[in-house]
N, C-alpha and C positions, 0 to 999 in steps of 0.2 A: 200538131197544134196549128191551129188558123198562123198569118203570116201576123196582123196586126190585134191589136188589145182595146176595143175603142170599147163596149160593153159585158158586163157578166155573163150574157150569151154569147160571146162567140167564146168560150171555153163549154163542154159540154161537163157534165154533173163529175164526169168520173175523170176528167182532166182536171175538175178544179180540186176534185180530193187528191188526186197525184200531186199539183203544185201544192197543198196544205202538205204533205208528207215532205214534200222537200224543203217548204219553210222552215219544218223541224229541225230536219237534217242537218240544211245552214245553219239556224240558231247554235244547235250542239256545235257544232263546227267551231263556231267563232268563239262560244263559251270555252271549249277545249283548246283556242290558239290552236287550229290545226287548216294550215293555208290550201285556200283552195280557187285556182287561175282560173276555173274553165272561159275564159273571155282576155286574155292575156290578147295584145296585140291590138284588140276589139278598140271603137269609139264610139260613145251614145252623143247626141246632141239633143239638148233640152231648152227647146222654144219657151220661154212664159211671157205672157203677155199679166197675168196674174201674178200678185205678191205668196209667198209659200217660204213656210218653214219646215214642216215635216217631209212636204213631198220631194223640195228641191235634195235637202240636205240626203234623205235615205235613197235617193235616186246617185247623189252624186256618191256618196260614203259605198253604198251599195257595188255599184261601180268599180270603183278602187278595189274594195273588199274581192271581187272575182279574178283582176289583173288587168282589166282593161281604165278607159279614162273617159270622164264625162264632161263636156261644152257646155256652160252657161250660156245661152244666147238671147238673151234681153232684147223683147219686140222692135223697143224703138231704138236699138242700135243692128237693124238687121234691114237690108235695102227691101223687106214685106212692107214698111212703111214708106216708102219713096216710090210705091207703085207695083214694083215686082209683084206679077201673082202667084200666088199659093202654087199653081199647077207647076212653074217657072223653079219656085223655089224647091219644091218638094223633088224635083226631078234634080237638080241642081243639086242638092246636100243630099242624094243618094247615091252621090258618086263619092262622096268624100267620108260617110257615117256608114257605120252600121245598122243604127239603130238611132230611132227618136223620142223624147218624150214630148206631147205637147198638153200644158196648161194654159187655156182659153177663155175667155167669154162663148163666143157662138160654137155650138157643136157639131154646125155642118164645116164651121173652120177644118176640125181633123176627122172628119169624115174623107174634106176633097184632098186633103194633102195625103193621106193615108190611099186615094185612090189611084194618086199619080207619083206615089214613093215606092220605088222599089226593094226598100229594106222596109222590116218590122214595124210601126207607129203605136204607141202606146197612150192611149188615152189617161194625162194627172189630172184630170179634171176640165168638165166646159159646165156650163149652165141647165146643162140636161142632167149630166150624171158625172159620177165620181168613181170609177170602178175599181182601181189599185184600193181606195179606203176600205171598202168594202169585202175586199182579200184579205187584206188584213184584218180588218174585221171576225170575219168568220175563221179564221184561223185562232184566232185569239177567244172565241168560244170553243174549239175541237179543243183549244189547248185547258181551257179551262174545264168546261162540262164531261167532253172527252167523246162529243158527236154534234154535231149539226142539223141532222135529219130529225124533225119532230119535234123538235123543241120550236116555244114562243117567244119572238121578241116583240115588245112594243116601243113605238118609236112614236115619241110626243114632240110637239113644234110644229115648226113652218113645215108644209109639204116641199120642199124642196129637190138639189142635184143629186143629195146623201137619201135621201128617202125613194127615189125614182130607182137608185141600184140596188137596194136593200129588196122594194118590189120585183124586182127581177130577180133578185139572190133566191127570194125564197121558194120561185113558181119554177125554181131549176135546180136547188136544193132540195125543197123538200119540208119546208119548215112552215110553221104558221108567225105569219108578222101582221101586228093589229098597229094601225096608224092612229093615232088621236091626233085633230089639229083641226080649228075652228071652218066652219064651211067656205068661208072664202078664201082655206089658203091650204086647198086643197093640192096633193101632189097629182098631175101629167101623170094618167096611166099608159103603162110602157108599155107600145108594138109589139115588142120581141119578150113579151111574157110566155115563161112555159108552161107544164102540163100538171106539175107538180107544186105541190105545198098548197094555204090557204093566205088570202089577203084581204081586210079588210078596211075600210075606212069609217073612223066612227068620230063622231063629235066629242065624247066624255073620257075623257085620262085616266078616271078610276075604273070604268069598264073595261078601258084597253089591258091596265096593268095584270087585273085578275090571273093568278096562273099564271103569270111573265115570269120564262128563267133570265129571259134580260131585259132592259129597260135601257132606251140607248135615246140623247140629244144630240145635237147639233146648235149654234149657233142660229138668233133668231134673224139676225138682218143681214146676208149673204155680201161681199164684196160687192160695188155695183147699185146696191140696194139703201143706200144708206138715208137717201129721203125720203124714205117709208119707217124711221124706225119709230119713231112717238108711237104715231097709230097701230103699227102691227106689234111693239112692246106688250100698248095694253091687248091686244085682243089675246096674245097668247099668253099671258100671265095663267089662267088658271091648267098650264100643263107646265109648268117648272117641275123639273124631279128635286121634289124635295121629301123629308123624311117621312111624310105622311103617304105620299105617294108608291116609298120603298115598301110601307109596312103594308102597304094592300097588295101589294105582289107576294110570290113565293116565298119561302124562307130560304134566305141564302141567292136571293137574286142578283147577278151582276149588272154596277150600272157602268156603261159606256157612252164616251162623248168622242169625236173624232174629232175636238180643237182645232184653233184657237177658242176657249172659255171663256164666255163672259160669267167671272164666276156672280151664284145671287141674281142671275138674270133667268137665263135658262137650265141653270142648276144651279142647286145650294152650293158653297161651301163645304157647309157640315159633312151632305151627301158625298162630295166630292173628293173629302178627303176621307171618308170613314170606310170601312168594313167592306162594303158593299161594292167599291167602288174597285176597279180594271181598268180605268182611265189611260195612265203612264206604263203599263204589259201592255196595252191597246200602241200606243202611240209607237214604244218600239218594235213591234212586230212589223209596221209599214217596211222599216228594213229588211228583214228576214224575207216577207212576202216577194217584196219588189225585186230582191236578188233572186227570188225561183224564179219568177217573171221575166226577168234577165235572163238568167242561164235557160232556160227552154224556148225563146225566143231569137237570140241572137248566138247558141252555142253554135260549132258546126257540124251540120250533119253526122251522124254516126254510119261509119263505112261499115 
C-alpha cells in the first residue's frame, strides 16, 4: 500500500475492499474481546488544527485498541505557530512518530508535510476532502447491503469536503452517486477521479433519490463557514432528508449522515431516529475502519 492516506485514490479498488475485509475482522475482534497488538511499541501523532469528536476520539481509542499510543497535538500549542515550517516540522516529528494524522483547514497543508515526512501521513480531514469518513462509509454499506459495487448513493446539501471523496469513492469503486445541491454550491470536481462508476450533479433532490439504496447528508455550514449560514440555510432547505424524500427512494433505503447533526436542519429528526436510518453503525465503524488504516500502514513489514 502507498506510504501516506491523503485521498480515496491512493488505495487502489482491490486494497480498499481488503482494508473493508479487515475493518470486519477488527470489529469481530473487539465484539469477541479478543486482543490484538499488531502496533504495540508504535506512536501516531495527531496534528488538529480543527475541533473533532469522532475523528480524534476513534484515531486515538483505535490506537490503544492495537498496543500502541496516540499524541494529541493542538496547532496552537506546537512551535507550527511561532514560525516553524511544515517542511522543518514534518522532518522533525518523523524522528520521533511513527505515524501522523492531520486534521486541517488547507489541504496543500498535508500534502507538503506528508512530502517531507518520512513515516505514513494520514489525511482526518482538510477543506478539500475527508477520506477516513468515507472508509468508513463504505464499509458500513458492504456491512449493510453486503456490496459496494453498483449500488446508488445520493448525496443532498452543500457540495462540499464529504462530497468531493464520495466523488472519488465512486469513479474507483464502482458505484453510481447522484449529488443534489443547488447551482452555486456546487462540489470541486476531483483530479484524481477514476475510470469506474457514474457521477452526476443535478439541481432536484427527488430526482437524485430515485432508486437510492442510500441517501447520505452532511452538515450545511462546514467549520470556518459560519458567516454564510442565514443565506446558504435557506438555499439548501429544499434537500433536507426528510420523510417525504425517504419514501421517493427505494424501499428499505439507508439514510446516512457523517455528524455532527444539525438535527431539523439538514435532516429530520423523525428521519434520523427512524427505520431507515445507519447514522450511529455509520459513526462507530470510523473506529474499526481507521484501525485497518492503522494496522496496514504503520504495521512492520512482513519478513
Amino acid at each position: 500500500m502507498n506510504k501516506d492516506f491523503l485521498s480515496i485514490s491512493d488505495f487502489s479498488r482491490e486494497e480498499i475492499l481488503t482494508l473493508l475485509e479487515k475493518s470486519a475482522e477488527l470489529k469481530q475482534k473487539r465484539i469477541d474481546h479478543i486482543p490484538h497488538h499488531p502496533l504495540k511499541g508504535k506512536s501516531l501523532g495527531m496534528i488538529f488544527s480543527k475541533h473533532s469528536t469522532r475523528t480524534r476520539i476513534s484515531f486515538e481509542v483505535g490506537m490503544f485498541e492495537l498496543g500502541g499510543q496516540a499524541l494529541f497535538l493542538a496547532t496552537d500549542q506546537l512551535q507550527l505557530t511561532r514560525g516553524e515550517t511544515v517542511e522543518d516540522s514534518a522532518k522533525v516529528l518523523s524522528r520521533y512518530l511513527d505515524g501522523i494524522v492531520i486534521r486541517t483547514y488547507d489541504h496543500e497543508e498535508v500534502v507538503n508535510f506528508a512530502r517531507h515526512a518520512s513515516v505514513p501521513v494520514i489525511n482526518g480531514l482538510t477543506d478539500l476532502n475527508h477520506p477516513v469518513q468515507i472508509m468508513a462509509d463504505l464499509f458500513t454499506i458492504q456491512e449493510k447491503i453486503g456490496k459496494v459495487k453498483g449500488i446508488k448513493v445520493a448525496y443532498l446539501g452543500d457540495g462540499n469536503n464529504v462530497t468531493y471523496s464520495w466523488m472519488v469513492a465512486a469513479s474507483v469503486m464502482g458505484f453510481h452517486l447522484a449529488v443534489a445541491c443547488p447551482s452555486d454550491h456546487q462540489p470541486q470536481w476531483p483530479k484524481e477521479m477514476g475510470s469506474l462508476g457514474k457521477v452526476e450533479i443535478l439541481e432536484d433532490a427527488f430526482e437524485a433519490v430515485q432508486n437510492a439504496d442510500v441517501i447520505y447528508t452532511d452538515v450545511w455550514v462546514s467549520m470556518g463557514q459560519e458567516s454564510e449560514s442565514e443565506e446558504k440555510i435557506k438555499r439548501l432547505q429544499p434537500y433536507q432528508i426528510n420523510q417525504a424524500l425517504v419514501d421517493a427512494a427505494n424501499d428499505g433505503v439507508l439514510v446516512m449522515h457523517c455528524l455532527p447533526a444539525h438535527r431539523d436542519m439538514e435532516i429530520s429528526s423523525e428521519v434520523m431516529d427512524g427505520k431507515n436510518s445507519i447514522v450511529f453503525d455509520q459513526a462507530e465503524n470510523r473506529l474499526h475502519v481507521q484501525k485497518a488504516i492503522l494496522e496496514a500502514l504503520l504495521s512492520p513489514p512482513q519478513q
